[in-house]
N, C-alpha and C positions, 0 to 999 in steps of 0.2 A: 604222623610221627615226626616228633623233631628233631634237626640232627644229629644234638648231641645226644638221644635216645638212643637212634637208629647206628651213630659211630660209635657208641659200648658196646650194643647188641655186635655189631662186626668183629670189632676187637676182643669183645670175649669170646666169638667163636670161633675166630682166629687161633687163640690161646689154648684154646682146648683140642683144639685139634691138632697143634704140634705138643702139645702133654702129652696123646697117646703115641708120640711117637711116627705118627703119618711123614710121608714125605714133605715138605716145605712146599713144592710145586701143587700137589696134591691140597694142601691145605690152604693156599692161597684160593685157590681153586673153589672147593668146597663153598669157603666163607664168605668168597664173593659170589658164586651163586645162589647164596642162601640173602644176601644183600637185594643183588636184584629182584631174586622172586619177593621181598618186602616192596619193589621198589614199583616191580612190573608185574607182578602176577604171572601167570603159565607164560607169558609170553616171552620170558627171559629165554627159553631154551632156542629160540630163531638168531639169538645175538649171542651166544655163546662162543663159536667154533668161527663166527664174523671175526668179532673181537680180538680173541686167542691167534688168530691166522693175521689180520693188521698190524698186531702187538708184535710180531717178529718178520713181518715183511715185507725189510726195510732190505735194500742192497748191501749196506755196509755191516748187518751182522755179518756176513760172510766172513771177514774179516777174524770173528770171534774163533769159531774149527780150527782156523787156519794157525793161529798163536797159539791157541791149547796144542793142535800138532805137532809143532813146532818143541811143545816143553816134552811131549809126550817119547817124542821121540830120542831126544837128550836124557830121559830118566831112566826110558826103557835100555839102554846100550851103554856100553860102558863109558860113554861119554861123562855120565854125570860124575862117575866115579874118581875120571882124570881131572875132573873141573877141580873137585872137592881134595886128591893129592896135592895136586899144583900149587892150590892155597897153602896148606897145610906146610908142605915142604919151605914156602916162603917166609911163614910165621911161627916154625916151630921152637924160634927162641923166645919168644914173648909171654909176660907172663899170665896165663890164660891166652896162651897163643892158639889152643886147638877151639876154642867158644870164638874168636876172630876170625880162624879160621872159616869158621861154621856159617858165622854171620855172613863175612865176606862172601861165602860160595850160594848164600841164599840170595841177594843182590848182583850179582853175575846172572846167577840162574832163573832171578826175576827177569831178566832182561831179557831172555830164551822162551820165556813161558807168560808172562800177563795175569799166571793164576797163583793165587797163593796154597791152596792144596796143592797143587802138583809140585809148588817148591820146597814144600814141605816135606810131604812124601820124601822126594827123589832124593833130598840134604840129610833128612833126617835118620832114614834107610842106613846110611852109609857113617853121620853123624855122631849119633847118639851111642850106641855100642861103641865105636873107640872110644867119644867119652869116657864113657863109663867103667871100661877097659885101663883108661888111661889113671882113673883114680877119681873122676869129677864126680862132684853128688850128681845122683840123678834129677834132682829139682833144673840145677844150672844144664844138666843138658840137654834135657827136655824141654824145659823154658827158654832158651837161646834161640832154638830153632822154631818154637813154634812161632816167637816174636817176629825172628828172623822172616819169615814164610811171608809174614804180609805185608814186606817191603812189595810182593810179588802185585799189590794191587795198585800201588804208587810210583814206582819206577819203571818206563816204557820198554815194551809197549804193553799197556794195561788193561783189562777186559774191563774193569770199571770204566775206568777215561772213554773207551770208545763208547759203552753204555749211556753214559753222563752226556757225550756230546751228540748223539742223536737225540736221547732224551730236550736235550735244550736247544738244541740244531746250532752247536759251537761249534768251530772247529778242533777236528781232532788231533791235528797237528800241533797245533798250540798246546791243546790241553797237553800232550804227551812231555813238548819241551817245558812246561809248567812243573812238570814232576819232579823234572830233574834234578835240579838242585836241591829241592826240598826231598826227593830220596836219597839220593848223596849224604846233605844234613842229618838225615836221620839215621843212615847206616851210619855214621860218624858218631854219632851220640851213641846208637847200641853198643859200637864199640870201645868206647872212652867209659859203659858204666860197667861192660864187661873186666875192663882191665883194671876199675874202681875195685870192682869188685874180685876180682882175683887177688890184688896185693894183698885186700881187707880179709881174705880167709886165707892168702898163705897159698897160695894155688902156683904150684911148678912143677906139671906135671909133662905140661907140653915137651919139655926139654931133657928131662930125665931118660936116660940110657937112650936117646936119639941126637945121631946126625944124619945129615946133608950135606953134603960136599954142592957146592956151584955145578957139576953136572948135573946130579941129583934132582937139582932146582930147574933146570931145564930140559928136562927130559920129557916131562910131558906137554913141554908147551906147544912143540909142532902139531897135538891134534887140536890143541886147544885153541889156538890163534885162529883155524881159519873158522871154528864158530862165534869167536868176536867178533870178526872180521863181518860176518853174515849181520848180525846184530846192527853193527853200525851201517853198514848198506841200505838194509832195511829201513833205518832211522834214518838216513840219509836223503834218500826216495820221498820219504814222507815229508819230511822238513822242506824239500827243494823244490816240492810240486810236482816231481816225477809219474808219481804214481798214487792210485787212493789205496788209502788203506786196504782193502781188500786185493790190492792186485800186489800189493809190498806183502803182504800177510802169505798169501800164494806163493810167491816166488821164496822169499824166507824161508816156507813152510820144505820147498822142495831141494831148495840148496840144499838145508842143514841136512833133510834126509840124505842126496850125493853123498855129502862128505862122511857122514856118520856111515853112511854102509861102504862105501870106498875104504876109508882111513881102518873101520875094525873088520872088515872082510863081513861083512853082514849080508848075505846071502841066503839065509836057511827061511821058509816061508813062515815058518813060528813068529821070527823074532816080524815080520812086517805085521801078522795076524794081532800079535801083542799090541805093535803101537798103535794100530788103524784103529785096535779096539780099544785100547784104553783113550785114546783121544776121542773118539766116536760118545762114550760111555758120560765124559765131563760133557763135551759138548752137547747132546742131549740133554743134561742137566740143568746147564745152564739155560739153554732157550725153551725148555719147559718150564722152567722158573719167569721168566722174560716175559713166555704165555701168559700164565696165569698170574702174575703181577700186573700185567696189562688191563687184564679183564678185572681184577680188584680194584685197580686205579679207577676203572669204568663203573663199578659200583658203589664206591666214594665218592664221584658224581652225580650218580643218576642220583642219591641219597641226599646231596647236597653236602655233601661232610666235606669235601675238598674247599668248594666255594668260602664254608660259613667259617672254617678254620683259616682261609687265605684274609678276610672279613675280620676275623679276630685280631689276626697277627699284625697285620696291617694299621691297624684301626689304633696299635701302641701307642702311646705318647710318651714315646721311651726316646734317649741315648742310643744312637745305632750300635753302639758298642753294646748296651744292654740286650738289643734285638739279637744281634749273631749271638751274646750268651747263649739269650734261651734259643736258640737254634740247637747252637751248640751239644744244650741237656737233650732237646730232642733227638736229635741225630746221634749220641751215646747211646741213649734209652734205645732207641729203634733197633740202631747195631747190637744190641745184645740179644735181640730176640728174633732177630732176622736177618738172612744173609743180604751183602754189601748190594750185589746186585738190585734181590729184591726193593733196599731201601730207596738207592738209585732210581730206580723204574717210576715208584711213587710218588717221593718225595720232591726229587727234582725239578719238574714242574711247577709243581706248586713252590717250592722256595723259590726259585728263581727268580721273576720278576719281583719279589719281596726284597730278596738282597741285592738286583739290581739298581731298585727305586730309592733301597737306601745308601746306593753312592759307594757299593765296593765291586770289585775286579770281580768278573764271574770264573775267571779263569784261577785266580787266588782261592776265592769262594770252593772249587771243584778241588784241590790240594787239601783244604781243612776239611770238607766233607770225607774224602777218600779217610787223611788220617785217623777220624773219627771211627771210620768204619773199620780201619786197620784195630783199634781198641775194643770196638766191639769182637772179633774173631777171635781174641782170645781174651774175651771175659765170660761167666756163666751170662746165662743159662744153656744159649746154642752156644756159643766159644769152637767153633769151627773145626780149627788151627787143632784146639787142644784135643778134641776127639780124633780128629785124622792123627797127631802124636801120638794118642793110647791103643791106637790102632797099629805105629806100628813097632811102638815098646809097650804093652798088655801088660808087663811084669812093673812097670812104675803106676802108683795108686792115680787117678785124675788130680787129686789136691794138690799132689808135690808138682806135676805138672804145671799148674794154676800161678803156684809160688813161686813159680822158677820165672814163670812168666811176667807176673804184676808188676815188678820193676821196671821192666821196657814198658808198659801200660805207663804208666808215672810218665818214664821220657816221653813219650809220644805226645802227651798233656803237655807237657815243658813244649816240645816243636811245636804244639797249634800255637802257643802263645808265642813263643819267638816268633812265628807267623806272622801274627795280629800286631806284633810290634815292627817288625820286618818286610811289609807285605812282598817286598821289592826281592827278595829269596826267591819268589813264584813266578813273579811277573817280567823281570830282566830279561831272560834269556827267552823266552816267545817275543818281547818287544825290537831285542836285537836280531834275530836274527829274522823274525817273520816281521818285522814291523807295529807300531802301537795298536792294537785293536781300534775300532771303529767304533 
């Protein structure tokens, strides 16, 4: 069978298998065992649970739990709550001050969590009903935050980035100061289309029959401070060689709990059952996904489909600017039909040495891949972001959702190309402060 037989035969049963609705982890699963059995006959079932158990048993997933608990515990408690006033009380004169708001408390709240459902979730929870409350369509408040949410995979510390750099055995330090500014950038641009677009319909709502008084304004920042505070410690560790990733992830993990149950008198064994389990719950997710992305990755191999697609790509006699295009369409196309993770797990590898050989930054390269995938989360078919929103406002239709969103889609097309004109956005601040790469 030839490969490109044998990689439709996959992909179309890939496809079908998330049409009915199966789990993603589950369906990766599935289609790469139906790969290898073309590939190896009965024998595929001795490298099954190999495979799947290699594909996540690495040291520094650990890292992974530890930043999901990390958000989990900030969304569970009223933590997220005082994150999302603080904002609000800062920017409630602006016009579409409460969509700034939103934005801003989901880029804070990336920086707690690595995940863009949980910052979704915990923003939008608390979000979207004042919104909506306040007078905003439901499209812009639903779309702000769902956009809002996948700063959570590009502004550190990021479950993608540390995926990405074991995947290519980077450093993850780098990768994380990589982010930075290009998440910065990019909360900055959410916000500048937010305010586009508030003068362009008349939106003042933020301000109508509310003040704040300067107490007002500072009144919740004593809880608030020392979970920044934790944030940059953590990031700090990392950046100075203190500590690996997993041991920053740990200790992060169990500061923010102290202060979170200290500061709100958090004592009652529910509210610990809540977070252990909702972070337990993602976590699992993700490294079942990881699994079984693994073992897929491994029957794209055995199949030859990895190789004769590295063979094609390669073999261009393109413009390197043309090459990262069709990367580019690739890595859209992927992101919409599969989560970031999974695309990561796969793809990585294989792009890698291709965008290395044709002479760009891999660390720039890990930025435009992430944002890519940021786009995919909230475009159909999976659109991630936008199911976890309908999930937790049922009364807004999926579409209005979609439309609320597609605009920050656009921006985030605008940031890869500022990117690709810019590379030095991505690469500055790992050069300065860790040194030029090697």
């Amino acid at each position: 069978m030839s490969p490109t037989l044998a990689g439709t035969l996959l992909i179309c049963g890939l496809l079908v298998f998330l049409a009915t609705g199966m789990p993603i982890a589950f369906a990766l699963g599935l289609a790469a065992m139906g790969g290898l059995f073309m590939a190896m006959g009965p024998e595929v079932i001795g490298v099954v649970a190999e495979t799947m158990f290699a594909g996540i048993g690495n040291l520094a997933f650990v890292s992974i739990p530890m930043f999901v608990l990390m958000g989990a515990i900030v969304a569970g408690t009223p933590a997220g709550a005082d994150l999302y006033r603080a904002l609000d009380r800062w920017m409630y004169k602006v016009p579409g001050g409460l969509v700034l708001s939103n934005i801003g408390a989901c880029a804070v709240f990336s920086g707690m969590t690595g995940s863009s459902p949980a910052t979704c979730a915990a923003i939008g929870k608390l979000g979207i009903p004042e919104m909506i409350n306040r007078g905003y369509p439901s499209s812009v408040a639903t779309g702000s935050i769902a956009a809002g949410g996948t700063l959570g995979i590009l502004l550190p510390p990021s479950v993608t980035m540390i995926i990405y750099g074991i995947a290519t055995e980077t450093s993850i330090g780098r990768l994380f100061l990589a982010g930075v500014l290009p998440g910065l950038m990019l909360t900055a641009m959410f916000m500048a289309w937010a305010m586009i677009d508030a003068r362009r319909k008349g939106f003042r709502f933020g301000a109508e029959g509310v003040y704040y008084s300067l107490r007002d304004k500072l009144a919740a920042l004593p809880r608030i401070l020392p979970l920044m505070l934790i944030i940059l410690g953590v990031l700090y560790v990392l950046y100075g060689g203190v500590a690996t990733p997993s041991e920053a992830a740990g200790a992060g993990a169990m500061l923010t709990l102290v202060v979170v149950v200290l500061a709100y008198r958090l004592f009652k064994m529910g509210t610990f059952r809540d977070i252990f389990g909702s972070g337990m719950r993602e976590s699992v997710m993700i490294m079942m996904i990881l699994a079984s992305a693994e073992l897929f990755a491994f029957a794209l191999s055995s199949l030859y489909i990895t190789q004769s697609l590295a063979e094609t790509i390669a073999s261009l006699e393109v413009n390197r600017w043309v090459l990262m295009a069709v990367i580019n369409v690739f890595l859209l196309v992927a992101g919409m039909f599969l989560p970031p993770v999974a695309v990561i797990v796969m793809s990585a590898p294989l792009l890698f040495p291709i965008v290395v050989q044709a002479g760009f930054d891999p660390y720039w390269f890990a930025v435009v891949l992430t944002i890519n995938m940021e786009i995919g989360l909230i475009t159909p078919p999976l659109g991630l972001n936008l199911f976890v929103i309908n999930g937790i406002a049922p009364q807004v239709p999926t579409r209005e959702i979609l439309w609320g969103a597609l605009p920050y889609a656009l921006v985030m097309v605008l940031a890869i190309i500022i990117l690709c004109l810019f590379p030095q956005i991505a690469t500055i601040l790992p050069d300065y402060v860790m040194g030029e790469a090697i």
